[in-house]
SERO-4910 file (N, C-alpha, C, O; in steps of 0.05 Angstrom, whole numbers):
BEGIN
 pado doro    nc1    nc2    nc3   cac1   cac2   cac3    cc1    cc2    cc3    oc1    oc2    oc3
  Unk    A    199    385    -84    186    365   -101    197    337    -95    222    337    -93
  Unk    A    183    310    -91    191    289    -93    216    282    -95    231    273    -78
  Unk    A    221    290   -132    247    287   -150    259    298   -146    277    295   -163
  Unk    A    266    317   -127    283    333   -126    319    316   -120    336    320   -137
  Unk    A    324    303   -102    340    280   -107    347    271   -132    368    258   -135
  Unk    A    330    277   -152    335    260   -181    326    228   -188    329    213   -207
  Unk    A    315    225   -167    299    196   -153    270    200   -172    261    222   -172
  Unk    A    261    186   -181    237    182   -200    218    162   -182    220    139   -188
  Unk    A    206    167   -167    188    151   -140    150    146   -163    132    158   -174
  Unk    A    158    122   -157    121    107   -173    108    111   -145    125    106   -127
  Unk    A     83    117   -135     76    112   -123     50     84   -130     27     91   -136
  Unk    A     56     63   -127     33     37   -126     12     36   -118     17     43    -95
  Unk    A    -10     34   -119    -41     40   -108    -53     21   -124    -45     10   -144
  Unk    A    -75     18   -112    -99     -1   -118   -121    -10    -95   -118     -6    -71
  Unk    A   -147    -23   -108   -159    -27    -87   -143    -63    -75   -125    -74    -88
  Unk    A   -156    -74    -51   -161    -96    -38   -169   -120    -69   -189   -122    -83
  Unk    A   -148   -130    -69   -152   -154    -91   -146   -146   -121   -153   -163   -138
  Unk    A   -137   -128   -126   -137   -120   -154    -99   -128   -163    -91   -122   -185
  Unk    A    -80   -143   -142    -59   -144   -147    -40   -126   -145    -23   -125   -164
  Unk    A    -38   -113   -128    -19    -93   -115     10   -117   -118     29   -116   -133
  Unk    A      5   -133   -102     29   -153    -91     45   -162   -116     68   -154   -121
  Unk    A     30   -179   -129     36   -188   -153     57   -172   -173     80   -177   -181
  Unk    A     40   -151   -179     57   -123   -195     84   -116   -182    107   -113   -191
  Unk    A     74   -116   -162    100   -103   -144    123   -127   -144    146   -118   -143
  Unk    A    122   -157   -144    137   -171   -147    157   -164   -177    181   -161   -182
  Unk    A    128   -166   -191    147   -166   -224    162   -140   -228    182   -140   -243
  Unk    A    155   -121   -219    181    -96   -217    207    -98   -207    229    -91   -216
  Unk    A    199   -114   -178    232   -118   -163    244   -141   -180    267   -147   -173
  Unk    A    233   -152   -198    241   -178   -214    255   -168   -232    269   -184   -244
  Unk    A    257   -141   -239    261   -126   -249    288    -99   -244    297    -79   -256
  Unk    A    292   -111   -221    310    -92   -206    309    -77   -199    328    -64   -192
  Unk    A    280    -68   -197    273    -43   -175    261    -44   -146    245    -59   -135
  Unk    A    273    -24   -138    262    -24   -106    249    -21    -99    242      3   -100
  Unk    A    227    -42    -84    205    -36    -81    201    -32    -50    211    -47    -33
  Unk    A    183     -8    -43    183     -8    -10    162      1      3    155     24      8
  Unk    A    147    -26      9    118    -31     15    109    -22     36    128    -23     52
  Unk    A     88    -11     49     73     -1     65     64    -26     83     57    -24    107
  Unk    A     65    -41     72     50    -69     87     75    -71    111     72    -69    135
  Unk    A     99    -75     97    115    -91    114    136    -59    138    150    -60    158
  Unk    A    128    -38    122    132     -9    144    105    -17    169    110     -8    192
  Unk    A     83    -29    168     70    -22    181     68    -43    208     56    -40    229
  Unk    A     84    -66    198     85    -95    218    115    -80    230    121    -88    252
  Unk    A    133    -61    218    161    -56    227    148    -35    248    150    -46    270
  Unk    A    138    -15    250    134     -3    266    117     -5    293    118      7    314
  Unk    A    104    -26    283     92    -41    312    103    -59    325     92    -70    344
  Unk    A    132    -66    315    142    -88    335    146    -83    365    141    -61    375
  Unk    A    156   -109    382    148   -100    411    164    -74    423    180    -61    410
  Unk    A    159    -70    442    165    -41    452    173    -11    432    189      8    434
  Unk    A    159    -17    419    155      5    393    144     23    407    127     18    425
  Unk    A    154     57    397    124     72    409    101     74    398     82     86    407
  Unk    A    102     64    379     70     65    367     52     45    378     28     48    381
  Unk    A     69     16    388     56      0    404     47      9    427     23      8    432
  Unk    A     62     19    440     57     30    475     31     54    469     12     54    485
  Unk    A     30     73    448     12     89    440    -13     74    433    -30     90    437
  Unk    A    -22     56    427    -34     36    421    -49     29    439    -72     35    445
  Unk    A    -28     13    453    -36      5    482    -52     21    502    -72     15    515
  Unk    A    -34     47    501    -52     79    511    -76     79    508    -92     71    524
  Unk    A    -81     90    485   -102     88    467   -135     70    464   -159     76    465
  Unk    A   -120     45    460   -140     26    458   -145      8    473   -165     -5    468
  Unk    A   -131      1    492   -127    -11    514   -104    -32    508    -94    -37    486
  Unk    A    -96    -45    539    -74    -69    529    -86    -87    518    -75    -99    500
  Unk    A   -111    -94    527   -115   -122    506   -107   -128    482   -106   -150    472
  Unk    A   -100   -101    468    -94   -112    430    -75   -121    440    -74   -144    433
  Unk    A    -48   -111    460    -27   -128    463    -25   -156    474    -34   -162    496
  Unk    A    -11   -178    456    -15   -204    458     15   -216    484     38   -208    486
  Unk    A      7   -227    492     30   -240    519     55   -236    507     73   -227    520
  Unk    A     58   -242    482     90   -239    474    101   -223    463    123   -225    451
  Unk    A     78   -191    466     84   -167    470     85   -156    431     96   -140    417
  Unk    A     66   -177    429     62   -165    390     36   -152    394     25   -153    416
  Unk    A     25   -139    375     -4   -127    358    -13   -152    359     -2   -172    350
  Unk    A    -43   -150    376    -64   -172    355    -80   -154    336    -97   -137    341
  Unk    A    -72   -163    315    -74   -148    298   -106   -152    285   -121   -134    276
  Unk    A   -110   -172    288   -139   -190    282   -160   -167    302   -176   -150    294
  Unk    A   -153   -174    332   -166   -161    345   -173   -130    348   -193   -121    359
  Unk    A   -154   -117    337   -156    -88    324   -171    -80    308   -186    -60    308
  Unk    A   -166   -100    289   -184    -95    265   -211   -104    264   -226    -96    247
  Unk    A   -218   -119    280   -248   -128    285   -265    -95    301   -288    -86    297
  Unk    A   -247    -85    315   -246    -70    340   -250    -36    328   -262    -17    339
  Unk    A   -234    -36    303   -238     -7    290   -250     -6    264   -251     15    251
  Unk    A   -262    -32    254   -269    -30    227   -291    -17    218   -294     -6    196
  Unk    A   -313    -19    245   -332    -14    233   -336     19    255   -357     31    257
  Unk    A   -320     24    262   -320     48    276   -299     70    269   -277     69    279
  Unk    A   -306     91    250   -290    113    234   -274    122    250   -250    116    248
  Unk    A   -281    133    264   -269    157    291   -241    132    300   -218    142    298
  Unk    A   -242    108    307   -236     94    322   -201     94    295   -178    100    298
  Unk    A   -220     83    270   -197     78    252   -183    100    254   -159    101    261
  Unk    A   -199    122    248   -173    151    257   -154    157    264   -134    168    254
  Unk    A   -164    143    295   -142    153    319   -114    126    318    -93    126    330
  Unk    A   -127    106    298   -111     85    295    -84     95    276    -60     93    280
  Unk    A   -101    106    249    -83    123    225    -61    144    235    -39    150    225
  Unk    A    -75    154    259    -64    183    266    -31    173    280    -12    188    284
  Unk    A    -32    147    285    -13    136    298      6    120    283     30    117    285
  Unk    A    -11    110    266     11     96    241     22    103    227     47    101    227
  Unk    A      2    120    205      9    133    187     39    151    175     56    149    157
  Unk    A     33    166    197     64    190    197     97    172    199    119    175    187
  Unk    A     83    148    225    108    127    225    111    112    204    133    101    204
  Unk    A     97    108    185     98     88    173    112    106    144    132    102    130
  Unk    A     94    124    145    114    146    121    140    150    122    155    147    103
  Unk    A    147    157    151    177    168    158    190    135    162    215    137    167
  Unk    A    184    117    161    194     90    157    206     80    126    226     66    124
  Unk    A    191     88    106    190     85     77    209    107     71    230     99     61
  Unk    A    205    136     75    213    151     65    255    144     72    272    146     55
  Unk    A    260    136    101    287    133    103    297    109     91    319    110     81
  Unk    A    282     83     90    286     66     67    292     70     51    314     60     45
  Unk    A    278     86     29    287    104      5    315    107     -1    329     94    -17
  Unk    A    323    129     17    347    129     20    369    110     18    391    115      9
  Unk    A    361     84     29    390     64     25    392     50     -9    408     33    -18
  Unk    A    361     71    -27    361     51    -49    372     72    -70    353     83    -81
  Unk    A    395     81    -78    408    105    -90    416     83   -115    424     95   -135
  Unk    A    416     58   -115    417     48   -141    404     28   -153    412      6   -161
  Unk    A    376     40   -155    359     31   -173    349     58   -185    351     81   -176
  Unk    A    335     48   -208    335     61   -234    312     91   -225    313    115   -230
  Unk    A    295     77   -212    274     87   -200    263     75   -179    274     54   -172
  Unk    A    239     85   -163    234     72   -137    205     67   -138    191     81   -152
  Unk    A    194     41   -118    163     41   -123    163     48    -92    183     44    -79
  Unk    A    140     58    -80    120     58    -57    102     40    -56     84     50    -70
  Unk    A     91     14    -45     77      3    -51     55     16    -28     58     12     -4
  Unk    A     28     34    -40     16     36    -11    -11     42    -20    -19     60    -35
  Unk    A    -26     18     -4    -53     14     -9    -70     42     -5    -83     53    -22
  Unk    A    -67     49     18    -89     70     22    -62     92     15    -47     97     34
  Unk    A    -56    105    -14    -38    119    -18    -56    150    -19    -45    170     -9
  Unk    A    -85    152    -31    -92    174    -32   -114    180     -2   -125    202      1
  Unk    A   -117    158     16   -134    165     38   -112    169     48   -121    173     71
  Unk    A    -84    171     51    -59    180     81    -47    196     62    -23    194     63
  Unk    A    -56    215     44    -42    233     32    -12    233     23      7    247     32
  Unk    A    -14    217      6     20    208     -3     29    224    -26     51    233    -31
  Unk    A      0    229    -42      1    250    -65     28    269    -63     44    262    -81
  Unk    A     34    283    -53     53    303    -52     85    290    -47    105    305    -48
  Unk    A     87    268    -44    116    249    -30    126    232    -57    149    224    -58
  Unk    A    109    226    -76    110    208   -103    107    229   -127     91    248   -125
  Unk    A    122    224   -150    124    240   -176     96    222   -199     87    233   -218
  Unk    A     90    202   -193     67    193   -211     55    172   -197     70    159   -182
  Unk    A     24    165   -197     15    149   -181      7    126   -200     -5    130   -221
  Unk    A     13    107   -192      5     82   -212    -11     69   -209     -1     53   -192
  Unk    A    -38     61   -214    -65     46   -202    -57     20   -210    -48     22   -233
  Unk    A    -56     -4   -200    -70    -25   -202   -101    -35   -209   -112    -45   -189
  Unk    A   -112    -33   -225   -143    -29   -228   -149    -59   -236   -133    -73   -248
  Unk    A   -175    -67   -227   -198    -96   -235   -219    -94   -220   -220    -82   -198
  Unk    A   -245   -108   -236   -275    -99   -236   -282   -104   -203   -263   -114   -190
  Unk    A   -300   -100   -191   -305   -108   -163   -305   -132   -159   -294   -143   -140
  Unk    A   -321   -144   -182   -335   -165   -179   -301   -185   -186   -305   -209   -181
  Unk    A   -286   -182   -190   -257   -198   -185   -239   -189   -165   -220   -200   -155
  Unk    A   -251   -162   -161   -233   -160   -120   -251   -181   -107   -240   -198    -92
  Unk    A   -289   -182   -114   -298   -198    -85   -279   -234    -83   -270   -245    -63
  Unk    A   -280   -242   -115   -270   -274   -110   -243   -275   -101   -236   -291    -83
  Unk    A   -227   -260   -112   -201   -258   -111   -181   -256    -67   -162   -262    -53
  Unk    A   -207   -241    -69   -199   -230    -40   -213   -259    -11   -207   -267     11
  Unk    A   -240   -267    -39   -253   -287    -13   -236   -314    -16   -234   -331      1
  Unk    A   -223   -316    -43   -212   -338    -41   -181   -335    -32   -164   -353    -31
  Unk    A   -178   -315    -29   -142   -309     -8   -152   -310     15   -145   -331     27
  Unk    A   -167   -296     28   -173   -290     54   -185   -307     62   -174   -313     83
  Unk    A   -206   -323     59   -228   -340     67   -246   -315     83   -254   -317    106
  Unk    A   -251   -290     62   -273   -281     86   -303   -275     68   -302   -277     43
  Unk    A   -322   -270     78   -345   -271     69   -345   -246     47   -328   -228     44
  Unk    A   -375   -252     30   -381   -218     15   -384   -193     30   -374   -172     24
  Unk    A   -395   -196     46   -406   -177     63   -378   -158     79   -379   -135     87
  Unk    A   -354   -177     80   -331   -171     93   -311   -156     66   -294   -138     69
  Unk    A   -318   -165     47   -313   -158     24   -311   -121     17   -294   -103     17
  Unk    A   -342   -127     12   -351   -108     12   -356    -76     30   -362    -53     24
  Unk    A   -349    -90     53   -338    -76     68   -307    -60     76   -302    -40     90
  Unk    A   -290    -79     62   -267    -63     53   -269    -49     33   -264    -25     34
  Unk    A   -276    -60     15   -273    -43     -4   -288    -10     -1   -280     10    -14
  Unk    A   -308    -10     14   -325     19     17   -313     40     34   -316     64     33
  Unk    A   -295     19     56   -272     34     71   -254     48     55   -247     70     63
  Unk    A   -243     39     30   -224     53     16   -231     77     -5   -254     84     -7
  Unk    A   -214     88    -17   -224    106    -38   -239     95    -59   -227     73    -63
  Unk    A   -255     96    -74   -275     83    -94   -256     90   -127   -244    108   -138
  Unk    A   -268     58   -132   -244     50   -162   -244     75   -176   -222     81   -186
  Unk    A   -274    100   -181   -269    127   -194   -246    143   -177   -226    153   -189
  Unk    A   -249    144   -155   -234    172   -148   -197    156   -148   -179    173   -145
  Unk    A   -191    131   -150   -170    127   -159   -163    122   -187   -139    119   -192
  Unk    A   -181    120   -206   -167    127   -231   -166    159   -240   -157    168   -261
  Unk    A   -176    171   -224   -189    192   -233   -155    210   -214   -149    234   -215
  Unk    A   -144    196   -204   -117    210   -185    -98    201   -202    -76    213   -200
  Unk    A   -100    182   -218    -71    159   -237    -62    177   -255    -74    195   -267
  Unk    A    -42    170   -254    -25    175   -274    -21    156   -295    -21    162   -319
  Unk    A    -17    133   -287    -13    110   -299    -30     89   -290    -28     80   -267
  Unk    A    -49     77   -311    -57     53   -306    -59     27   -315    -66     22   -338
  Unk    A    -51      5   -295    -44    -22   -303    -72    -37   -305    -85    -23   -290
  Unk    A    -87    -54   -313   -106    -68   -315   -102    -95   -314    -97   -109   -334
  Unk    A   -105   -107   -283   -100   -138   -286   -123   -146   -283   -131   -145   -260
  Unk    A   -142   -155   -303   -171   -166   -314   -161   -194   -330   -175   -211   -341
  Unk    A   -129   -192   -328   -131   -227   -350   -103   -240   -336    -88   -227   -322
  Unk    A   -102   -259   -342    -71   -279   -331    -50   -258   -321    -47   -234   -323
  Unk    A    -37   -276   -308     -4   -266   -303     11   -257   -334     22   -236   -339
  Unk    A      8   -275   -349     19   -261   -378     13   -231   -384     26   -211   -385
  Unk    A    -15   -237   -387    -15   -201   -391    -14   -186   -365    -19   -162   -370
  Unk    A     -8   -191   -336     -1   -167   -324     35   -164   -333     44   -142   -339
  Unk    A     48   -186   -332     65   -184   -336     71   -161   -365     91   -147   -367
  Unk    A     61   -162   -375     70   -149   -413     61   -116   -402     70    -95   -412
  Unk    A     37   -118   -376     29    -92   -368     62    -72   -354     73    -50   -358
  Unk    A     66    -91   -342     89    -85   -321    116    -82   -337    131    -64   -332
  Unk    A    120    -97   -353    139    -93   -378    142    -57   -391    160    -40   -392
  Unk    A    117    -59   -400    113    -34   -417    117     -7   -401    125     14   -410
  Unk    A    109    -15   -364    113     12   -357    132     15   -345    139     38   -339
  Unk    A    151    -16   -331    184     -1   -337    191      8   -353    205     28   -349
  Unk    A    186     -1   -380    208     15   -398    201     47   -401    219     63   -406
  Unk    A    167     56   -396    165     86   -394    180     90   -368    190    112   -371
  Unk    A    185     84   -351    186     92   -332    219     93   -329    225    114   -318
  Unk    A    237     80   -334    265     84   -345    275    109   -363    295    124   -360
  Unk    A    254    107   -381    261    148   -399    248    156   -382    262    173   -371
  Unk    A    226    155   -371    223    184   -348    253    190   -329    265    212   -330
  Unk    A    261    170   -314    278    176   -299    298    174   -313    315    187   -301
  Unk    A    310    163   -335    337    179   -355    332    210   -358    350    227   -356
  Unk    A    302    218   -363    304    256   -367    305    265   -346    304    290   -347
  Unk    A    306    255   -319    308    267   -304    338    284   -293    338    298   -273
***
């Protein structure tokens, strides 16, 4: 089991724009460890990585850029709209990117409990690695502005992430716990409040 360590692991989820980031700040603000999927996934592609050189294999060298990084831009133009393609992309990340987080973990033996921050948590099957999954949840229609006014990218690009991912039902419908950021930083904040403190007696009974 997860807990078996005695480690009480949140796993973080949400869709594209609903404030994954944000949340995840006010926790470590909080003194907990937070250990993001975003930044396992730029660690494992650095240069002469094997996931890079597999990559390279794979998709050709062009994703690799002269100074021997991911173009990462160019990948993603390159597999977005081709399933099979994202696949063989996952099939290469994924496991690294798990076994990246998971030994991280490890150096965090004193915090209270631990977050996973990881977007696609129920499409790379994390379910079984985390003791409760915590959604980040907000309406579509505040992922589309939210995301076009971070990103500068169109609806249509929008909308297209978001159909790539698991749909807002089949992630509340996996939660254990859900946050609702639909209003200010104040109330995510009072959100994030309330479920450290559940989340402190969970891992005191542990």
């Amino acid at each position: 089991t997860p807990s078996s360590k005695g480690m009480l692991r949140i796993g973080l989820t949400g869709g594209i724009g609903c404030g994954k980031s944000l949340a995840a700040t006010l926790f470590a603000e909080r003194g907990i460890a937070v250990i993001d999927a975003d930044v396992a996934a730029r660690r494992v592609v650095e240069p002469d990585s094997p996931a890079l050189r597999e990559i390279s294999e794979q998709f050709g060298p062009e994703f690799i850029t002269t100074d021997g990084t991911l173009d990462r831009t160019a990948l993603r133009a390159r597999i977005f709209a081709d399933e099979a393609q994202r696949k063989r992309l996952e099939a290469i990340l994924h496991p690294r990117i798990r076994a990246w987080m998971l030994a991280e973990a490890e150096k965090h033996l004193d915090t209270p409990y631990l977050i996973f921050v990881v977007p696609l948590l129920l499409e790379s099957g994390w379910e079984p690695l985390v003791d409760r999954i915590l959604v980040i949840d907000c309406d579509e229609s505040q992922q589309h502005v939210r995301v076009s006014a971070r990103d500068g990218v169109d609806a249509a690009q929008v909308e297209a992430i978001i159909a790539s991912q698991a749909s807002r039902d089949e992630r509340l419908a996996a939660a254990d716990d859900i946050c609702r950021n639909d209003g200010g930083i104040a109330k995510l904040e009072a959100e994030v409040e309330r479920l450290h403190r559940h989340y402190l007696e969970l891992a005191a009974a542990l």
